[in-house]
SERO-695300 format. One record per atom (N, C-alpha, C): residue number from 1; residue in three letters; atom name; x, y, z. Coordinates in Angstrom, 3 decimals. Layout:
<sites>
SITE  resi  resn  name         x         y         z
SITE   NUM   ala    CA         X         Y         Z
...
</sites>
This chain:
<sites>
SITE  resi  resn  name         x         y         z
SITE     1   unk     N    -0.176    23.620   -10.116
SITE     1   unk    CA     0.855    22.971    -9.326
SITE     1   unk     C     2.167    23.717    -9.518
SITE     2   unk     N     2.602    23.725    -8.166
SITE     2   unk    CA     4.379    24.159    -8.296
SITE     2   unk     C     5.113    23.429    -8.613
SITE     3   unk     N     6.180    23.699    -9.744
SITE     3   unk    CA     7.599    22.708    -9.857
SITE     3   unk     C     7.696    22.267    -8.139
SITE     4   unk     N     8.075    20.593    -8.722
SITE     4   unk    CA     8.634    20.106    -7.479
SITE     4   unk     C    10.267    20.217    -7.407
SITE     5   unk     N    10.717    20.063    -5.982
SITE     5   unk    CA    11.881    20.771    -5.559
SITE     5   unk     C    12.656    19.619    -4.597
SITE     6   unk     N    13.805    19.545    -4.866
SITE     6   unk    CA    14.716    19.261    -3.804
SITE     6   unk     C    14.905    20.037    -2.570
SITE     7   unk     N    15.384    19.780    -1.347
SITE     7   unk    CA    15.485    20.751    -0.711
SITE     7   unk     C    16.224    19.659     0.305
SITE     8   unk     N    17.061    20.508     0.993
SITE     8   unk    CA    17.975    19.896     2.821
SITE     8   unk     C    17.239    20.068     3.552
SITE     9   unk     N    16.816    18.907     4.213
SITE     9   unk    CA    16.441    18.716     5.609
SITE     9   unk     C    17.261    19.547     6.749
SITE    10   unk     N    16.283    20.219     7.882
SITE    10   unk    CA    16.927    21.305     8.605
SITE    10   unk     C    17.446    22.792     7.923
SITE    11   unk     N    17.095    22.955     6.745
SITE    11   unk    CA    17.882    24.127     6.049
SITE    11   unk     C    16.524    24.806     5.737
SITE    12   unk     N    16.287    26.292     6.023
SITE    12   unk    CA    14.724    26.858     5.309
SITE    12   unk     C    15.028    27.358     4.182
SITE    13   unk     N    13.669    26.602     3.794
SITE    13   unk    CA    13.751    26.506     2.391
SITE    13   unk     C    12.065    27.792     1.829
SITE    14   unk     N    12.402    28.740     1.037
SITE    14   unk    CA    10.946    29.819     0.821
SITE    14   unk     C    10.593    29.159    -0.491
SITE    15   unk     N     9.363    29.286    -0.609
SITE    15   unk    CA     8.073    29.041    -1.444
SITE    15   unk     C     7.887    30.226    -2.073
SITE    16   unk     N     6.921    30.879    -3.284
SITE    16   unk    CA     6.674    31.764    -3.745
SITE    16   unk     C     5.818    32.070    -4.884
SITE    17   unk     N     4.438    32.981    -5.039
SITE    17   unk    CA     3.873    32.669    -5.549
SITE    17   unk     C     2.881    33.876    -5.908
SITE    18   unk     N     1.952    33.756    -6.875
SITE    18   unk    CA     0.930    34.663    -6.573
SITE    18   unk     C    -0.634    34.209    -6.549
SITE    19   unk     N    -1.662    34.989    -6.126
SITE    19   unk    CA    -2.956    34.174    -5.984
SITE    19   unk     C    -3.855    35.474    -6.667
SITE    20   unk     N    -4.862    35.022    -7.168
SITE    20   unk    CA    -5.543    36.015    -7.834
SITE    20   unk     C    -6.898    35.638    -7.856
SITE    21   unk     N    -8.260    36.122    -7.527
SITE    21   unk    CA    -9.398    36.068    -7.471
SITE    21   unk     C   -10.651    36.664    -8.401
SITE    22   unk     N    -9.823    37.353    -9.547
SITE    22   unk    CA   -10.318    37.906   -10.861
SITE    22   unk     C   -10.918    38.732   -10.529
SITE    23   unk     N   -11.116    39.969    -9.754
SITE    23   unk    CA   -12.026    41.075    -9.278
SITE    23   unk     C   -12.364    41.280    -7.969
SITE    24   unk     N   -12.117    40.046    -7.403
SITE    24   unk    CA   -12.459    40.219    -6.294
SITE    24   unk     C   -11.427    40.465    -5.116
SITE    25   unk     N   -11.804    40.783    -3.983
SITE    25   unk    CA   -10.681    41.458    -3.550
SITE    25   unk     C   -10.083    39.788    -2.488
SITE    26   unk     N    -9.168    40.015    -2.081
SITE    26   unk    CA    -8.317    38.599    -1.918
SITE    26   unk     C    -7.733    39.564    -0.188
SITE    27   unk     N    -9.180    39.091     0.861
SITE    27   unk    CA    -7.995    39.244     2.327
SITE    27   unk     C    -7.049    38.468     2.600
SITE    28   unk     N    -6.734    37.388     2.461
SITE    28   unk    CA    -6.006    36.423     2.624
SITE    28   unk     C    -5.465    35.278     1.727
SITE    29   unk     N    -4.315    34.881     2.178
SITE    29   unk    CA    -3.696    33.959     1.616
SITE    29   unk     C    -3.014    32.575     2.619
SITE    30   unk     N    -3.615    31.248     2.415
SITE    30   unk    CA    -3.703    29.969     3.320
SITE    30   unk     C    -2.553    29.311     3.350
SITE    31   unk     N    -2.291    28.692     4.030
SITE    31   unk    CA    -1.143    27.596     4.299
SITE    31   unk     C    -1.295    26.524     4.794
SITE    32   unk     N    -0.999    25.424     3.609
SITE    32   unk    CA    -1.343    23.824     4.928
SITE    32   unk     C    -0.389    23.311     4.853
SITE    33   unk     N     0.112    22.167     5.334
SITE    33   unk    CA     1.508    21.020     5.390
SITE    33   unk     C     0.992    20.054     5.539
SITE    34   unk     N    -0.599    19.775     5.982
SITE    34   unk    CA    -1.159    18.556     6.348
SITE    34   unk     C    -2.577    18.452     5.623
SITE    35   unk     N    -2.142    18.773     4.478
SITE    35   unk    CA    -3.530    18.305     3.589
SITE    35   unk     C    -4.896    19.195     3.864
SITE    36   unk     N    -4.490    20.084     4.188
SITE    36   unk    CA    -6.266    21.164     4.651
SITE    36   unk     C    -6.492    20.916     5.802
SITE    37   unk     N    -6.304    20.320     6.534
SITE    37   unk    CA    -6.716    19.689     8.207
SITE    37   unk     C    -6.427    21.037     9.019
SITE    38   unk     N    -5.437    21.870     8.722
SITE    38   unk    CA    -4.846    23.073     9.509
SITE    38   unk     C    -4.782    24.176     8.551
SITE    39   unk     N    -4.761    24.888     8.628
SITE    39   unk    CA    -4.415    25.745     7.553
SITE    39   unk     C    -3.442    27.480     8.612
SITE    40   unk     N    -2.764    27.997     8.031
SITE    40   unk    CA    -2.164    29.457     8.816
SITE    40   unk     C    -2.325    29.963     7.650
SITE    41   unk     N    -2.991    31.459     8.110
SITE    41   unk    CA    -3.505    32.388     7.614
SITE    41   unk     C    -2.636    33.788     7.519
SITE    42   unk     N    -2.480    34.031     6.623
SITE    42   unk    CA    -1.704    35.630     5.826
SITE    42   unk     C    -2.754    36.654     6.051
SITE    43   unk     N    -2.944    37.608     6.397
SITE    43   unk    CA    -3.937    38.427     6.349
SITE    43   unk     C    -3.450    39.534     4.802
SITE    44   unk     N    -3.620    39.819     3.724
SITE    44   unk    CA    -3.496    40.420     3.091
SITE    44   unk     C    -4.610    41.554     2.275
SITE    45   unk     N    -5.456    42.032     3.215
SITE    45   unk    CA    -6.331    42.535     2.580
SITE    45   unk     C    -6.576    44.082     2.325
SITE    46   unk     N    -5.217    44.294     2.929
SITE    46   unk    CA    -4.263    45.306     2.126
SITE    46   unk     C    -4.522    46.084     0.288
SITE    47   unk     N    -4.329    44.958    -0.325
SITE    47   unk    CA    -4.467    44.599    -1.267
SITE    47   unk     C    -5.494    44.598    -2.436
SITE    48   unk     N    -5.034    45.176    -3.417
SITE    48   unk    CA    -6.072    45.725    -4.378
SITE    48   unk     C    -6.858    45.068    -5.130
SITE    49   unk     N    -8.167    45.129    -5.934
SITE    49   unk    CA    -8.971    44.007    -5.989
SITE    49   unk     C    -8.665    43.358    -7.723
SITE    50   unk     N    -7.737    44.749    -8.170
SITE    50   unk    CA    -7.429    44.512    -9.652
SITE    50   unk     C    -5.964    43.873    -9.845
SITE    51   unk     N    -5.336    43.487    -8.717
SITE    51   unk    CA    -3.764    42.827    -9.036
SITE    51   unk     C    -4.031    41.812    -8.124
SITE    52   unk     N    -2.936    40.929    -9.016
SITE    52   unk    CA    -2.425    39.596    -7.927
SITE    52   unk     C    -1.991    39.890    -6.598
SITE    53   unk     N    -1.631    38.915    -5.909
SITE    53   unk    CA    -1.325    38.758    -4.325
SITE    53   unk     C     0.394    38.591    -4.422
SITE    54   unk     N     1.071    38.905    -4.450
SITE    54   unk    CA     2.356    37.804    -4.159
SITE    54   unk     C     2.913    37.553    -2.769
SITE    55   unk     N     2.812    36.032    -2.526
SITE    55   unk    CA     3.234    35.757    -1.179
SITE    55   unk     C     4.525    35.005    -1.572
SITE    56   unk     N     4.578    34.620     0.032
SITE    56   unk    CA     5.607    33.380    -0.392
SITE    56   unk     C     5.803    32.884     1.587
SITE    57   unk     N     6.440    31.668     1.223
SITE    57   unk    CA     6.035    30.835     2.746
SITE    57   unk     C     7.769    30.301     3.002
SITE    58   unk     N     7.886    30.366     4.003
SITE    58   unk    CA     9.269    29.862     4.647
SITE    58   unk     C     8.944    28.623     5.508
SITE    59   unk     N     9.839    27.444     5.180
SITE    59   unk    CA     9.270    26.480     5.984
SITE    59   unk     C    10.580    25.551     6.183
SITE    60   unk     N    11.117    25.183     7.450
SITE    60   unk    CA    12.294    24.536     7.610
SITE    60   unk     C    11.898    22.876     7.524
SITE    61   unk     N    11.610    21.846     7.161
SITE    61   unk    CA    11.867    20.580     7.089
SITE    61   unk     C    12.670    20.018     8.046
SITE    62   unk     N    12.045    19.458     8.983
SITE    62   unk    CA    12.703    19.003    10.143
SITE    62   unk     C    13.326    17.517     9.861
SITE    63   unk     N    12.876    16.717     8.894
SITE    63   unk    CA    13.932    15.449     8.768
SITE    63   unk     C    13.600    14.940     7.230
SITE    64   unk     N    14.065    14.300     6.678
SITE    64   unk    CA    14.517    13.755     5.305
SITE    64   unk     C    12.931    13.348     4.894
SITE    65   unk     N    12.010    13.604     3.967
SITE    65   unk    CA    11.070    13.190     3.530
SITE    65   unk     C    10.464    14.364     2.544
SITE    66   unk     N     8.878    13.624     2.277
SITE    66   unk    CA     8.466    14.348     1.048
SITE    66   unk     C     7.666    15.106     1.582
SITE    67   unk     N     7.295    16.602     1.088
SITE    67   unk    CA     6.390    17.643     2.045
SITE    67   unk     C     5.220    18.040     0.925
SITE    68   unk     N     4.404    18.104     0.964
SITE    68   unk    CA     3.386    19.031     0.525
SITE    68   unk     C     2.478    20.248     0.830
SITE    69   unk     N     2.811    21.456     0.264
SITE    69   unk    CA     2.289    22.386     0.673
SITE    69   unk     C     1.548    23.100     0.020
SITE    70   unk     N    -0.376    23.031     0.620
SITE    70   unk    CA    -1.181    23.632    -0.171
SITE    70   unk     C    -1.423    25.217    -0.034
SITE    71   unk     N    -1.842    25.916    -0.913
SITE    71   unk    CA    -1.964    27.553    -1.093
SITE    71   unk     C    -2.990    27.860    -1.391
SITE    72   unk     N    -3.909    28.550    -0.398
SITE    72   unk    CA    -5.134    29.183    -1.275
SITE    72   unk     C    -5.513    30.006    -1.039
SITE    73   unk     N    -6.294    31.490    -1.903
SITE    73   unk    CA    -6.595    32.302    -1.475
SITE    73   unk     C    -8.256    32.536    -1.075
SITE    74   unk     N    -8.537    33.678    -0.129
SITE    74   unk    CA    -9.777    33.780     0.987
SITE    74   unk     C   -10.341    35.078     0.448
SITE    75   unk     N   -11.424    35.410    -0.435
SITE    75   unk    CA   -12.243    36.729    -0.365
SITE    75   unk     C   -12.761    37.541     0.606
SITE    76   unk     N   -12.760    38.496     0.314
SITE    76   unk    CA   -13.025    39.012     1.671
SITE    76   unk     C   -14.710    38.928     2.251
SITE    77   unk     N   -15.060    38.001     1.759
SITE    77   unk    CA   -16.150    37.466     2.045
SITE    77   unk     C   -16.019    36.474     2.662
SITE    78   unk     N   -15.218    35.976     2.774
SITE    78   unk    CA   -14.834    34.504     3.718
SITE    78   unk     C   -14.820    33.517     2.977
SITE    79   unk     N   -15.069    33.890     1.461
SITE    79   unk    CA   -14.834    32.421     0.353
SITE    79   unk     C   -13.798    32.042     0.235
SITE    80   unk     N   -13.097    30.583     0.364
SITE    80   unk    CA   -12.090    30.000     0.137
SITE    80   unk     C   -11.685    29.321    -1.323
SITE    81   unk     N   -10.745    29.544    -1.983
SITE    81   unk    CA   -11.270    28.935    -3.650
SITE    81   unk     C   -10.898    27.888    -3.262
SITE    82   unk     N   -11.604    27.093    -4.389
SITE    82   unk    CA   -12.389    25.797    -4.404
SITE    82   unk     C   -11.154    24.360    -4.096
SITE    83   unk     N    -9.685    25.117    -5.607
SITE    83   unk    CA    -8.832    24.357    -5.401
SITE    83   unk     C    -7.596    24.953    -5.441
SITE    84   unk     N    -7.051    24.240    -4.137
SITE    84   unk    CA    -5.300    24.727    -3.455
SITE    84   unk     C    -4.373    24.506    -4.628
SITE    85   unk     N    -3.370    25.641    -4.650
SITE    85   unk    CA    -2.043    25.072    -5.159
SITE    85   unk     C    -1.382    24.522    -4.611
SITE    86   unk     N    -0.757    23.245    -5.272
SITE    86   unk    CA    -0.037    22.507    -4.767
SITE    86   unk     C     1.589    22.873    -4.850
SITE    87   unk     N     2.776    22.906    -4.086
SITE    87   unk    CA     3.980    22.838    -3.753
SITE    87   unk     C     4.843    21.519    -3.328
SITE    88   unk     N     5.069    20.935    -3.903
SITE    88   unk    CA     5.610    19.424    -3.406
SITE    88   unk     C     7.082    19.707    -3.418
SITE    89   unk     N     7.974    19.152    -2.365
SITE    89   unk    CA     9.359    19.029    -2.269
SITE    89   unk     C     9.777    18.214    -1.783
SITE    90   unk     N    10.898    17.318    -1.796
SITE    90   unk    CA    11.752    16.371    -1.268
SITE    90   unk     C    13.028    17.009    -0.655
SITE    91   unk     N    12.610    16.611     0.841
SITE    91   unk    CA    14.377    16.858     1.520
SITE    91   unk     C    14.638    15.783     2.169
SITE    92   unk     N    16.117    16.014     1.752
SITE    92   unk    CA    17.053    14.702     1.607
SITE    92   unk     C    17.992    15.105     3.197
</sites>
């Protein structure tokens, strides 16, 4: 889990992070706001199979409430790991 965060409503606010798959090579990196139901996709498979990923996500908060944002990374096999990091923030 990510430290949770304050943040202003209407103001973008970036996320940041790294994802790592222990050997395996990591095409991608996920994005949800709605619990896994949707997810937007990073294509990163760029990326070498012996280092971390570092991403990071920009996301403006359109009105005063609590957000959750899950993170996960995609092998280039199409495996999704098992469990998302979590990002929780409050904008006020």
């Amino acid at each position: 889990m990510i430290v949770p965060m304050q943040v202003e409503a209407g103001k973008p606010v970036t996320l940041s992070g790294y994802a790592e798959d222990y050997g395996n090579q990591i095409a991608s990196v996920q994005f949800s706001l709605d619990d896994g139901r949707n997810w937007t996709t990073f294509d990163v498979s760029d990326s070498a199979p012996e280092l971390s990923v570092q991403w990071s996500f920009s996301y403006t908060p359109p009105k005063p409430g609590f957000y959750r944002l899950l993170v996960r990374s995609v092998a280039e096999d199409g495996t999704a790991s098992p469990l998302a990091d979590v990002a929780e923030f409050t904008a006020t």
